[in-house]
GUMARTOR-211460 format. One record per residue (C-alpha): residue number from 1; residue in three letters; x, y, z. Coordinates in steps of 0.5 Angstrom, whole numbers, plus 500, padded with zeros to 3 digits. Layout:
// residues N
<node nr="NUM" rest="Ala" c1="X" c2="Y" c3="Z"/>
...
This chain:
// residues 363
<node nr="1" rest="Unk" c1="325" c2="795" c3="244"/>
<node nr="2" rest="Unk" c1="326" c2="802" c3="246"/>
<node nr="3" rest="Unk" c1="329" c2="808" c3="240"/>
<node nr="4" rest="Unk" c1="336" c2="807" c3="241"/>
<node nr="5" rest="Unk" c1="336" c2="800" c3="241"/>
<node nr="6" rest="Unk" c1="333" c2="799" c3="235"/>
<node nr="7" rest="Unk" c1="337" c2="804" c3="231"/>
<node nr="8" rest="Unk" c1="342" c2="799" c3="234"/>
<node nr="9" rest="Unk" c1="338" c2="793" c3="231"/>
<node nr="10" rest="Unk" c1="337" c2="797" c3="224"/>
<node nr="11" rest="Unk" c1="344" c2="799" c3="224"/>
<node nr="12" rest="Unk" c1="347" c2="792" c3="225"/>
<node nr="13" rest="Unk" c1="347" c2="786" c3="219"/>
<node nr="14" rest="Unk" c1="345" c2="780" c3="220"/>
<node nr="15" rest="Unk" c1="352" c2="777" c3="220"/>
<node nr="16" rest="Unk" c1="357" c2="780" c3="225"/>
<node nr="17" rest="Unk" c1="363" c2="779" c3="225"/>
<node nr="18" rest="Unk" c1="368" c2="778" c3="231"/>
<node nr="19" rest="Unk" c1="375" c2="779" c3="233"/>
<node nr="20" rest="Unk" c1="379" c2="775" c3="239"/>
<node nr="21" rest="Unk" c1="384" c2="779" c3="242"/>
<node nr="22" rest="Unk" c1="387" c2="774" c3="248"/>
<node nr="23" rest="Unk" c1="385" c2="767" c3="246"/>
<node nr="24" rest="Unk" c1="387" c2="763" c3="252"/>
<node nr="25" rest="Unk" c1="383" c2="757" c3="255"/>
<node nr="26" rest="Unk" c1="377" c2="759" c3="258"/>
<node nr="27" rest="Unk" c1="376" c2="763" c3="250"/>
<node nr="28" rest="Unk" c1="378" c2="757" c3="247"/>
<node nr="29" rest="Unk" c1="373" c2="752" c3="251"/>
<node nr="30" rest="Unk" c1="367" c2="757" c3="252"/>
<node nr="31" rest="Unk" c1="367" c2="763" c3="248"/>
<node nr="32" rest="Unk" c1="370" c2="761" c3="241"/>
<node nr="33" rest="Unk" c1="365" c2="755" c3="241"/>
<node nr="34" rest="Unk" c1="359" c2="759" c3="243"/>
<node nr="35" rest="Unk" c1="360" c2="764" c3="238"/>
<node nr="36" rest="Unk" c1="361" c2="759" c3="232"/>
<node nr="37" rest="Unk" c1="354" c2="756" c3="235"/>
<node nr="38" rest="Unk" c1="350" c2="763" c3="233"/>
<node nr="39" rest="Unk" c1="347" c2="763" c3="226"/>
<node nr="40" rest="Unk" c1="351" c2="769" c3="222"/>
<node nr="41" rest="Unk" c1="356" c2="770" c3="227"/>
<node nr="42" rest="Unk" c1="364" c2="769" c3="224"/>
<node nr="43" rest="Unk" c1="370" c2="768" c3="228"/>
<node nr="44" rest="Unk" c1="374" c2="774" c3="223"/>
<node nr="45" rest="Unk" c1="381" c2="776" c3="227"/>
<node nr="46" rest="Unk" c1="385" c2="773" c3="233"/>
<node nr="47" rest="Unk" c1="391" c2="775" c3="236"/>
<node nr="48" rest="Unk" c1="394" c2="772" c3="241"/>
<node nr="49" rest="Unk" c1="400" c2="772" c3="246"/>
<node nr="50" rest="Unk" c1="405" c2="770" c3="241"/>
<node nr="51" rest="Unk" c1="406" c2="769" c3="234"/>
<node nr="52" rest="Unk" c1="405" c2="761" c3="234"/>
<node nr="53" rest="Unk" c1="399" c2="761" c3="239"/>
<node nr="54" rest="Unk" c1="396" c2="765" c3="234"/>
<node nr="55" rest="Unk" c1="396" c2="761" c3="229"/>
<node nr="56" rest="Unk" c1="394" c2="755" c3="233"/>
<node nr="57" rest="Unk" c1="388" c2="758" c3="234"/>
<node nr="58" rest="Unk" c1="387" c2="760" c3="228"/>
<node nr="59" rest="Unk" c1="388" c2="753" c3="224"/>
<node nr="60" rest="Unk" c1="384" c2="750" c3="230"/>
<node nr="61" rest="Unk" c1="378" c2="754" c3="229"/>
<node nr="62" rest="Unk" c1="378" c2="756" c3="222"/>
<node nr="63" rest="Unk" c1="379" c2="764" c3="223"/>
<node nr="64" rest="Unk" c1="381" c2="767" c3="217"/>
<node nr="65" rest="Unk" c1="385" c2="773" c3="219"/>
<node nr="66" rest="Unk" c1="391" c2="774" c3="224"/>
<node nr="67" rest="Unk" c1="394" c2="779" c3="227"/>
<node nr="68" rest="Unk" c1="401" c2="780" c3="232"/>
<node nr="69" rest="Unk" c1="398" c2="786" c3="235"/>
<node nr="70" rest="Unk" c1="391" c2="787" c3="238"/>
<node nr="71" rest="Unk" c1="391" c2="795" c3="236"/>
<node nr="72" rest="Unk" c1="390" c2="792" c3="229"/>
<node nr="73" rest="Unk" c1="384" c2="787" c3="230"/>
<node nr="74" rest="Unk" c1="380" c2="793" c3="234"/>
<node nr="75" rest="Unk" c1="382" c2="798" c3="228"/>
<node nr="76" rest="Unk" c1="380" c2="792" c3="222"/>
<node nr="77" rest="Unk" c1="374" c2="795" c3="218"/>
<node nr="78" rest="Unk" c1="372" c2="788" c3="218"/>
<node nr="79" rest="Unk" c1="370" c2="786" c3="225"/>
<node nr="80" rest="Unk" c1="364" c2="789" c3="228"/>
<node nr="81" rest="Unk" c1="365" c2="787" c3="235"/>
<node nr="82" rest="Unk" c1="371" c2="785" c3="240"/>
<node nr="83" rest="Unk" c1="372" c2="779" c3="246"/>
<node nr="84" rest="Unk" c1="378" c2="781" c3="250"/>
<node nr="85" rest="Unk" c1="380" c2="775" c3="253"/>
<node nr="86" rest="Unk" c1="387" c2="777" c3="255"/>
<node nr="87" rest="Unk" c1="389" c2="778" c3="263"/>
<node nr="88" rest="Unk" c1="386" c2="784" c3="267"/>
<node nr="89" rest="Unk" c1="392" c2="789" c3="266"/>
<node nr="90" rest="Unk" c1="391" c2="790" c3="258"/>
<node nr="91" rest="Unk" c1="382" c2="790" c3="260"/>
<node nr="92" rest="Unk" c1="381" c2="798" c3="260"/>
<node nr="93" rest="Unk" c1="386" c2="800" c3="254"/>
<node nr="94" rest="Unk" c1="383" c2="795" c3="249"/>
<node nr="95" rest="Unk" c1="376" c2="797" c3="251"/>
<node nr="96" rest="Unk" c1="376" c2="803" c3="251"/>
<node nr="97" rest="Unk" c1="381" c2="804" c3="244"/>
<node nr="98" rest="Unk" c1="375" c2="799" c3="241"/>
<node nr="99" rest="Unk" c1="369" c2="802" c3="243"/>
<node nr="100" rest="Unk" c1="373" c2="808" c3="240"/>
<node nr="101" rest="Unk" c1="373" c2="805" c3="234"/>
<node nr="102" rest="Unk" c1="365" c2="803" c3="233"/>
<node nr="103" rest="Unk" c1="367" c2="796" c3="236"/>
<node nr="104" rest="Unk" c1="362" c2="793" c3="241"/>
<node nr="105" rest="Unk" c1="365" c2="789" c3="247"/>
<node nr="106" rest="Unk" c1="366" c2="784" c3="251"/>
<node nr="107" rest="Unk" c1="372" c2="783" c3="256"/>
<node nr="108" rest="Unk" c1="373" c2="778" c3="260"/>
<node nr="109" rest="Unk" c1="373" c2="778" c3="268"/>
<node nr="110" rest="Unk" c1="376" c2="781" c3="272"/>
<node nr="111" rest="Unk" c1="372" c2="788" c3="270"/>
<node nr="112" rest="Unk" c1="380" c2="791" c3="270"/>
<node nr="113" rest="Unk" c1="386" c2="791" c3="275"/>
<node nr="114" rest="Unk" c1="383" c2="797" c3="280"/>
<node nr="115" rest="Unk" c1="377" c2="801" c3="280"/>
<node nr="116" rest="Unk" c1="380" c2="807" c3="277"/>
<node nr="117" rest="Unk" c1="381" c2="802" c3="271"/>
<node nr="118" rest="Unk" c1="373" c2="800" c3="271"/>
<node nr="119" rest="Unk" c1="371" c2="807" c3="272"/>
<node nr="120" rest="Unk" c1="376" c2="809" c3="265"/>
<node nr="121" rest="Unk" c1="372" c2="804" c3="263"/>
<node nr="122" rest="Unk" c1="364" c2="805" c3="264"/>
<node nr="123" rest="Unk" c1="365" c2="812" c3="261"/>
<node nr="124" rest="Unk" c1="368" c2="810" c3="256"/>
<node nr="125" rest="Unk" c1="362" c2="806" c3="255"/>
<node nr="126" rest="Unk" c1="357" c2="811" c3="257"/>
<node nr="127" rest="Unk" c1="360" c2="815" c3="250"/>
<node nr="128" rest="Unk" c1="359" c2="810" c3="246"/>
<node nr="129" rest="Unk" c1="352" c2="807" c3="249"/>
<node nr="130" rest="Unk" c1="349" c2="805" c3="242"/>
<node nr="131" rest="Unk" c1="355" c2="800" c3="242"/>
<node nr="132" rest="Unk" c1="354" c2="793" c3="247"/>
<node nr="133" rest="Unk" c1="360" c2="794" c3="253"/>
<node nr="134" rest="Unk" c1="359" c2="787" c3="257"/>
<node nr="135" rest="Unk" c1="364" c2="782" c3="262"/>
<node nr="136" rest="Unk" c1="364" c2="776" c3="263"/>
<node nr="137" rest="Unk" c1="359" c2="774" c3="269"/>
<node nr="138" rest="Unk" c1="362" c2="769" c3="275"/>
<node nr="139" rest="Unk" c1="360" c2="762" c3="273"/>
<node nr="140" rest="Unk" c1="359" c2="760" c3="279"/>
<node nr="141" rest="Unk" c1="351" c2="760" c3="281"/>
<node nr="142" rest="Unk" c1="348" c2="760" c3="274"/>
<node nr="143" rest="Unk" c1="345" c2="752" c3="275"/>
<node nr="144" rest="Unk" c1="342" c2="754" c3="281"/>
<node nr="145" rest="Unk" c1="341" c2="762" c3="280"/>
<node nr="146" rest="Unk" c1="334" c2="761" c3="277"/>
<node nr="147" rest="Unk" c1="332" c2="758" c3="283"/>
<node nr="148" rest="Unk" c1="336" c2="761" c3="288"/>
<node nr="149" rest="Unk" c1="332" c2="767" c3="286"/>
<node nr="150" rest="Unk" c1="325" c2="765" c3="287"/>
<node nr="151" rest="Unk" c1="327" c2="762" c3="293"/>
<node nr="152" rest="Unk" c1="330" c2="769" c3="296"/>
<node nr="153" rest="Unk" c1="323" c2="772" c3="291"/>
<node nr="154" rest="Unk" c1="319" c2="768" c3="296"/>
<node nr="155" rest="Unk" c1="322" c2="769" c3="302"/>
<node nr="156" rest="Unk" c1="326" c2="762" c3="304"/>
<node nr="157" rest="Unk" c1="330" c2="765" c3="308"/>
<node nr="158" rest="Unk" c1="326" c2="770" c3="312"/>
<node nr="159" rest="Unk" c1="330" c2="777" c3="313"/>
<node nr="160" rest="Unk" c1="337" c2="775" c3="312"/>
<node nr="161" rest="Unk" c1="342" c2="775" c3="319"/>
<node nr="162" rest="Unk" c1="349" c2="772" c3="315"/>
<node nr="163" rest="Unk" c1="353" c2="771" c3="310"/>
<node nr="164" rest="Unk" c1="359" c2="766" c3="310"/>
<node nr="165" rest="Unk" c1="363" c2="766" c3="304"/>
<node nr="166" rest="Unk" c1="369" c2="761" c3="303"/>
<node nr="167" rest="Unk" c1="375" c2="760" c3="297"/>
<node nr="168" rest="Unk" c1="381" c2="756" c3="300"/>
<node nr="169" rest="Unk" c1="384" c2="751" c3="297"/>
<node nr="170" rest="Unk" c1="391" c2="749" c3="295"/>
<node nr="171" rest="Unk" c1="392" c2="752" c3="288"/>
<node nr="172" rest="Unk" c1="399" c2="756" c3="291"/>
<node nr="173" rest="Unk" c1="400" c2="751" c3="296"/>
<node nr="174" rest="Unk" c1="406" c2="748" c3="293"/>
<node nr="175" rest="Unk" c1="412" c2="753" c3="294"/>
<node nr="176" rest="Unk" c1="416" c2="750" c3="288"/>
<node nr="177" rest="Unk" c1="411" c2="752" c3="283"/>
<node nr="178" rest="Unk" c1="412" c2="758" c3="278"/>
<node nr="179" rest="Unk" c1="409" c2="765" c3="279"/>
<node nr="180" rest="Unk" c1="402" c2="764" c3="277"/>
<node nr="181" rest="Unk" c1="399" c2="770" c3="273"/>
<node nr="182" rest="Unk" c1="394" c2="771" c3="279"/>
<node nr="183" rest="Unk" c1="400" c2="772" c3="284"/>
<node nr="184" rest="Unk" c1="402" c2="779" c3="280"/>
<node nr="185" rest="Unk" c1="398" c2="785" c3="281"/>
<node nr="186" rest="Unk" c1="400" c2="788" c3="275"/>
<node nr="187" rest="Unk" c1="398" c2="783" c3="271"/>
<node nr="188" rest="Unk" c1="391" c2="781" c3="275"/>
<node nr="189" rest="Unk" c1="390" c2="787" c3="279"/>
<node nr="190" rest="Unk" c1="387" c2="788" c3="286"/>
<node nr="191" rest="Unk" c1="383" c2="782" c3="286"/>
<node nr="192" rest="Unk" c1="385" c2="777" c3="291"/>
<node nr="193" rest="Unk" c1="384" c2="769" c3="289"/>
<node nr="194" rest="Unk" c1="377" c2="767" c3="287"/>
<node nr="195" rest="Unk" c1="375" c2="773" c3="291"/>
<node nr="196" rest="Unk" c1="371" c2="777" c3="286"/>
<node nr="197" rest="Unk" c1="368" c2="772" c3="283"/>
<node nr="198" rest="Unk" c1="365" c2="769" c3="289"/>
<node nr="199" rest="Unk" c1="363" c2="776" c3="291"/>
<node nr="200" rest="Unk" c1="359" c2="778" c3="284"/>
<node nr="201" rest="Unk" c1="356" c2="771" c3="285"/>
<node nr="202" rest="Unk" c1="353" c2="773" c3="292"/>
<node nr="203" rest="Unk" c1="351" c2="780" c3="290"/>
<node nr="204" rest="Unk" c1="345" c2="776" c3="285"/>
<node nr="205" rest="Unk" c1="342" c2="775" c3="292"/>
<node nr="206" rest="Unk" c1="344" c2="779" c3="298"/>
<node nr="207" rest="Unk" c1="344" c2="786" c3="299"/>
<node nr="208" rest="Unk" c1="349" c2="791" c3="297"/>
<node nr="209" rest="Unk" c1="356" c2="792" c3="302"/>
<node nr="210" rest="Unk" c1="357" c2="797" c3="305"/>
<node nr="211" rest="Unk" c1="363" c2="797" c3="310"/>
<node nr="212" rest="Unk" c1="370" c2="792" c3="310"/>
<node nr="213" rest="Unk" c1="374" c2="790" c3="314"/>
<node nr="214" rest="Unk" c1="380" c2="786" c3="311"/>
<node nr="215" rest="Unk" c1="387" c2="783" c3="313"/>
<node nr="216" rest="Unk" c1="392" c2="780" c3="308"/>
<node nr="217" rest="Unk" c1="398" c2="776" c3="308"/>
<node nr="218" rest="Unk" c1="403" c2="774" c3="304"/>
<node nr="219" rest="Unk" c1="407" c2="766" c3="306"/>
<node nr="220" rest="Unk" c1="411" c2="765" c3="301"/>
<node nr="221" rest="Unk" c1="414" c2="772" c3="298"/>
<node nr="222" rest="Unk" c1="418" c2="769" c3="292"/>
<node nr="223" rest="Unk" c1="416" c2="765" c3="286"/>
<node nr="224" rest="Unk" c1="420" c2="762" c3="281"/>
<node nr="225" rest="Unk" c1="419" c2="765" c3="273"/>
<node nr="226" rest="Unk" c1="417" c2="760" c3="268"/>
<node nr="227" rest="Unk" c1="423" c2="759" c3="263"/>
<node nr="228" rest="Unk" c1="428" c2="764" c3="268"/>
<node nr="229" rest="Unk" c1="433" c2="763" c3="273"/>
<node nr="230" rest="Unk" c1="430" c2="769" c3="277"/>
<node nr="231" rest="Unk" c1="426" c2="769" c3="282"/>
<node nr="232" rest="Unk" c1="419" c2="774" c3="283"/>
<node nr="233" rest="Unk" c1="416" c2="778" c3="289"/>
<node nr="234" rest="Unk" c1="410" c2="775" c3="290"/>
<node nr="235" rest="Unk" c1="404" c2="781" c3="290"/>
<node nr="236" rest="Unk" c1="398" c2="779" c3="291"/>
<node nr="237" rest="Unk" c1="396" c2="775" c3="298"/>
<node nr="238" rest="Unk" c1="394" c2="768" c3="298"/>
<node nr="239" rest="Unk" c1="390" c2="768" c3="304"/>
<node nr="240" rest="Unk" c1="385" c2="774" c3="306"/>
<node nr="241" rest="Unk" c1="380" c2="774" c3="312"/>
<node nr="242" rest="Unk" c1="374" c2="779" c3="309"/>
<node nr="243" rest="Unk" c1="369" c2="782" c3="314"/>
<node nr="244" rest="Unk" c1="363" c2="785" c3="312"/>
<node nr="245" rest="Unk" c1="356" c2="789" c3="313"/>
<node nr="246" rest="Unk" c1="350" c2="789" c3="308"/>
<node nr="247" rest="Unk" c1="345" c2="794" c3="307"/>
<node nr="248" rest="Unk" c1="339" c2="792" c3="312"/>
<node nr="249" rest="Unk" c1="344" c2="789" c3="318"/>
<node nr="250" rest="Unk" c1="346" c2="783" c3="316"/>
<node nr="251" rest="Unk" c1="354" c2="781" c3="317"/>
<node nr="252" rest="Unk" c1="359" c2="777" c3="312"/>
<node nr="253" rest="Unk" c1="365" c2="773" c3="313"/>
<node nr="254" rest="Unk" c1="370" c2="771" c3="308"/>
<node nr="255" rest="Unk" c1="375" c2="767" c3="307"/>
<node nr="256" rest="Unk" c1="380" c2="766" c3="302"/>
<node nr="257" rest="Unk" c1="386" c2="762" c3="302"/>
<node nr="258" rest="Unk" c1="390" c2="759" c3="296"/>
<node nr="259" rest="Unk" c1="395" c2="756" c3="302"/>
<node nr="260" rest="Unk" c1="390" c2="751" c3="305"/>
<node nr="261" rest="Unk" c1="392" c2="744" c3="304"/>
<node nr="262" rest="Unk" c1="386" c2="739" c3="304"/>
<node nr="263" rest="Unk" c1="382" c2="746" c3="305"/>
<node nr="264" rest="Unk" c1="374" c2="746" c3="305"/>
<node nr="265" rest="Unk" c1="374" c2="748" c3="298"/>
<node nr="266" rest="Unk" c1="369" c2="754" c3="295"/>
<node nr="267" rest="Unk" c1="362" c2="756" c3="298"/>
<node nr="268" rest="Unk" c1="356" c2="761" c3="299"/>
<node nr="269" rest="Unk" c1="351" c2="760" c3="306"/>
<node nr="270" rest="Unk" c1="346" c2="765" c3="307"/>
<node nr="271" rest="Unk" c1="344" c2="765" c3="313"/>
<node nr="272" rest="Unk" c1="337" c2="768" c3="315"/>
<node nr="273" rest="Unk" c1="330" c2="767" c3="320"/>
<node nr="274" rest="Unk" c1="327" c2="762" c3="318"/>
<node nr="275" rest="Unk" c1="331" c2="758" c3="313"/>
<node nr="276" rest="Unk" c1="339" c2="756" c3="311"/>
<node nr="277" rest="Unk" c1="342" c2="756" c3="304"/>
<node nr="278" rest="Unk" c1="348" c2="754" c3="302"/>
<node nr="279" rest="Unk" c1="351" c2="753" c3="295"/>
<node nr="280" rest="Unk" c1="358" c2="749" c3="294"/>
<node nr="281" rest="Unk" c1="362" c2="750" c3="287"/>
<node nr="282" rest="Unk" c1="367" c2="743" c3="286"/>
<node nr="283" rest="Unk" c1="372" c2="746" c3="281"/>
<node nr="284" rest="Unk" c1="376" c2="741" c3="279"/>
<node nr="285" rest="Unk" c1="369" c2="736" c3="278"/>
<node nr="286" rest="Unk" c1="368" c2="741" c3="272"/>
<node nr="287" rest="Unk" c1="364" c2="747" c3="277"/>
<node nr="288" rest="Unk" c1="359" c2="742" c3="280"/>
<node nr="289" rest="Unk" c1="355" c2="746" c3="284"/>
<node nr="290" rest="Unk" c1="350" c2="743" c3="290"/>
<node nr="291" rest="Unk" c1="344" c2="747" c3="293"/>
<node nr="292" rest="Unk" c1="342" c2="745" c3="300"/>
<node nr="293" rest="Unk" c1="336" c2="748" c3="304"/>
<node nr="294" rest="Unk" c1="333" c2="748" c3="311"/>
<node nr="295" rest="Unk" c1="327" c2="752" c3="314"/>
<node nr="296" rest="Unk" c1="326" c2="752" c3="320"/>
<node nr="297" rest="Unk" c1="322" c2="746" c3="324"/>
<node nr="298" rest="Unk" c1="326" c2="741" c3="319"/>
<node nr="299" rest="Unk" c1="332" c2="736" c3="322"/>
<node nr="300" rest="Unk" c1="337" c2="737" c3="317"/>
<node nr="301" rest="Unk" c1="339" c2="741" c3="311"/>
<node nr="302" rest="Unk" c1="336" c2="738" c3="305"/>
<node nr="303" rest="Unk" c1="341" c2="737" c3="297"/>
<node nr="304" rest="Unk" c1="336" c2="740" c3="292"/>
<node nr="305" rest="Unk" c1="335" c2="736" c3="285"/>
<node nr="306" rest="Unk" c1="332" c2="739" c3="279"/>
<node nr="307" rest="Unk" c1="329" c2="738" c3="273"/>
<node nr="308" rest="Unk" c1="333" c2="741" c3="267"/>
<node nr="309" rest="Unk" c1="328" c2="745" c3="264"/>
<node nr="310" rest="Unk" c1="329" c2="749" c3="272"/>
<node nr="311" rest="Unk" c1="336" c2="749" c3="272"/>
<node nr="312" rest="Unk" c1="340" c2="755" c3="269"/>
<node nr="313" rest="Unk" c1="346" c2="755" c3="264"/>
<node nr="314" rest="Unk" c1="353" c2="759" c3="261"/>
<node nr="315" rest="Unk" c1="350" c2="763" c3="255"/>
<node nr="316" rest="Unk" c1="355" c2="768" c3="255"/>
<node nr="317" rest="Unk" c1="356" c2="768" c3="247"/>
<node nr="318" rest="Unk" c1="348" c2="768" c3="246"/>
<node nr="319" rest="Unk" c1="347" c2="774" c3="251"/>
<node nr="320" rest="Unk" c1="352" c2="778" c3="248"/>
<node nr="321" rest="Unk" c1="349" c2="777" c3="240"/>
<node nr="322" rest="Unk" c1="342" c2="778" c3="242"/>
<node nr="323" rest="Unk" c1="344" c2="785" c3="246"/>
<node nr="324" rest="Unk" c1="348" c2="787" c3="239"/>
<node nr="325" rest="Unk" c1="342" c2="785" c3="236"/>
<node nr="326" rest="Unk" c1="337" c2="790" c3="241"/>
<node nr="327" rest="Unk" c1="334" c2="783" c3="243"/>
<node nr="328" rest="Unk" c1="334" c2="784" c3="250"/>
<node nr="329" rest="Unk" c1="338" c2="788" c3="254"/>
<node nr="330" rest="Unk" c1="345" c2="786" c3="257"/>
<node nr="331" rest="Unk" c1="345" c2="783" c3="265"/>
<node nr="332" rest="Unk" c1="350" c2="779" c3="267"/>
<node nr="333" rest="Unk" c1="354" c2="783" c3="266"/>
<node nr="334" rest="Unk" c1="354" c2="790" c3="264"/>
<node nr="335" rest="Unk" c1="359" c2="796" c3="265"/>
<node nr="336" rest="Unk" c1="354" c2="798" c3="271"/>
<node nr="337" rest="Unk" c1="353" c2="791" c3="274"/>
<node nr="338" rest="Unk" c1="360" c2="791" c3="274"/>
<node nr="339" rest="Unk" c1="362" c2="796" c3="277"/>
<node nr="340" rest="Unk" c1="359" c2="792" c3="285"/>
<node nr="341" rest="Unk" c1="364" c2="788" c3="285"/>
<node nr="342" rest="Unk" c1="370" c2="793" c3="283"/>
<node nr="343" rest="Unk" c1="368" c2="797" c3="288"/>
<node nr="344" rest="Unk" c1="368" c2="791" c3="293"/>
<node nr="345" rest="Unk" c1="375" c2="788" c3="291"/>
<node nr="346" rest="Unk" c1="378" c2="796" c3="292"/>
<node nr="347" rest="Unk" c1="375" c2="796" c3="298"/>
<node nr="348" rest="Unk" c1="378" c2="790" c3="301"/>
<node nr="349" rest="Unk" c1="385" c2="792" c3="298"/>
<node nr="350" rest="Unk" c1="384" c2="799" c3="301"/>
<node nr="351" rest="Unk" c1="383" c2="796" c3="308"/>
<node nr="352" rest="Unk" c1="388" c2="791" c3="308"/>
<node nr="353" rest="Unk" c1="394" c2="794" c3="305"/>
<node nr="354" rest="Unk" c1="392" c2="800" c3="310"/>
<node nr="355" rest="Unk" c1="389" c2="797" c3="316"/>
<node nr="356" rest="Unk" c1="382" c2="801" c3="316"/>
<node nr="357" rest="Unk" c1="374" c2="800" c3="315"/>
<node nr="358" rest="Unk" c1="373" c2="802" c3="309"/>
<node nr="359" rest="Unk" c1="366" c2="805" c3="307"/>
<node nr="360" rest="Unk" c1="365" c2="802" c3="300"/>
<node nr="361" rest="Unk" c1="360" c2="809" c3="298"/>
<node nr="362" rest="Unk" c1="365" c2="813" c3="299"/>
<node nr="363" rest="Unk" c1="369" c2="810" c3="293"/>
């Protein structure tokens, strides 16, 4: 434990109390129970969209206090720290407003909308670097990270050639739905789909992207508003083609697609010398994933079955308590780490919605 982090640990009680601004499903199903699993912490605050999910939350939960305005959360004495659940366009105001007020944090992914957000963002935390500042990290690949990890360690693949990353499915297939949030760049930023959590999720083994090439489209362009008879511009593309260059050479092919009917579902493949490892995610059997590997020499690709002491797993909440606590130091993920795939996903607006190659470096 190094000096700044055990003035963090002396300074904290045993029982931290935590207030929740945005209280919406991924909250309420993994955040809200993995807090209430950790001896000495208390769910103090909530303050949702409306007045009435507030309360819900509250009465569902046990959650003592509730507010109409998230200003009144991060300014309450009796919260030591923040989970900002709410959509990426209110991610850098809270942050920053509730490191301000002594708060640690922990927002939700997407970092924020844009890079110039994420950046507000890190300083923000490097002023108040006795405090925690973490994001979610993608869920994608936590079963198998352990593993992916010491087969990349050990060089399965040998020196590493390609990179194909897909998310294409029928999410905004039909025309007739709503506007979905993820639709709004206003709301959800320059994200595009699942692109940026498929990236953070590849970024934990393979090397950094230097340079993208990217094309966007926009196939149906209006949406009806839930509960309006208006109609709204959709502004965030529903199919996106990335192609990439990595540190050492290799090449990257993305595609992203929310308009593929029967589409080919969520994967990762990296592609090297010797050997082949491809990772599929299946979302609507509660994230399933499945590890395929193949070296050279062997006649197909083999599904890989592991024991569960071997197998990594979603501890968002514990992690985020023991960095309070100065028990270990965040990974997955901190402001620092973040701000990869935040430099990615701007890059690859940048190159569609201007039609250039943009060097990622130069952000």
């Amino acid at each position: 434990m190094n000096n700044g982090q055990e003035r963090l640990h002396n300074s904290v009680s045993d029982s931290l109390k935590i207030g929740l601004i945005g209280a919406g499903q991924n909250t309420c199903q993994k955040h809200i129970p993995g807090l209430q699993a950790i001896p000495g912490v208390t769910l103090q605050a909530v303050c949702n969209s409306h007045e009435e999910s507030t309360r819900n939350v509250a009465n569902r939960f046990g959650i003592p206090e509730q507010f109409s305005d998230w200003k009144d959360v991060v300014n309450s004495s009796d919260v030591d720290a923040i989970v900002i659940g709410t959509w990426p366009n209110l991610h850098c105001e809270i942050t920053c407003a509730a490191l301000e007020a002594g708060k640690h944090v922990l927002t939700e992914a997407r970092m924020a909308r844009n890079l110039d957000e994420a950046k507000q963002m890190l300083d923000a935390s490097r002023q108040h670097a006795q405090l925690t500042s973490m994001v979610v990290p993608s869920p994608f690949g936590l079963k198998f990270g352990p593993y992916m990890d010491s087969l990349i360690e050990r060089r399965f693949l040998g020196d590493l050639r390609e990179v194909v990353v897909i998310g294409a499915d029928d999410t905004h297939w039909d025309f007739s739905q709503h506007l979905h949030p993820r639709q709004d760049r206003e709301l959800s930023g320059n994200n595009v789909l699942h692109l940026g959590i498929l990236h953070e999720t590849l970024s934990r083994w393979a090397p950094t992207t230097t340079r993208v090439m990217a094309q966007g489209k926009i196939f149906e362009t209006e949406r009806s508003l839930e509960n309006s008879p208006e109609m709204a511009k959709v502004t965030v593309p529903d199919s996106l083609h990335v192609m990439t260059q990595l540190e050492g050479g290799a090449r990257g092919i993305y595609h992203l697609s929310g308009i593929s009917l029967f589409g080919p579902g969520h994967h990762i493949h990296l592609y090297g010398t010797e050997g082949t490892i491809k990772l599929r995610f299946d979302l609507k059997s509660g994230l399933k994933e499945t590890l395929l590997c193949g070296r050279i020499g062997e006649d197909s690709m083999t599904p890989l079955e592991l024991p569960a002491e071997k197998l990594g797993k979603w501890q968002v909440e514990a992690d985020f308590i023991a960095a309070i606590r100065g028990e270990k130091p965040v990974t997955l993920n901190s402001f620092e780490t973040a701000m990869d795939y935040m430099k990615f996903t701007e890059a690859v607006h940048q190159s569609y919605t201007q039609g250039v190659a943009v060097e990622v470096a130069s952000l």
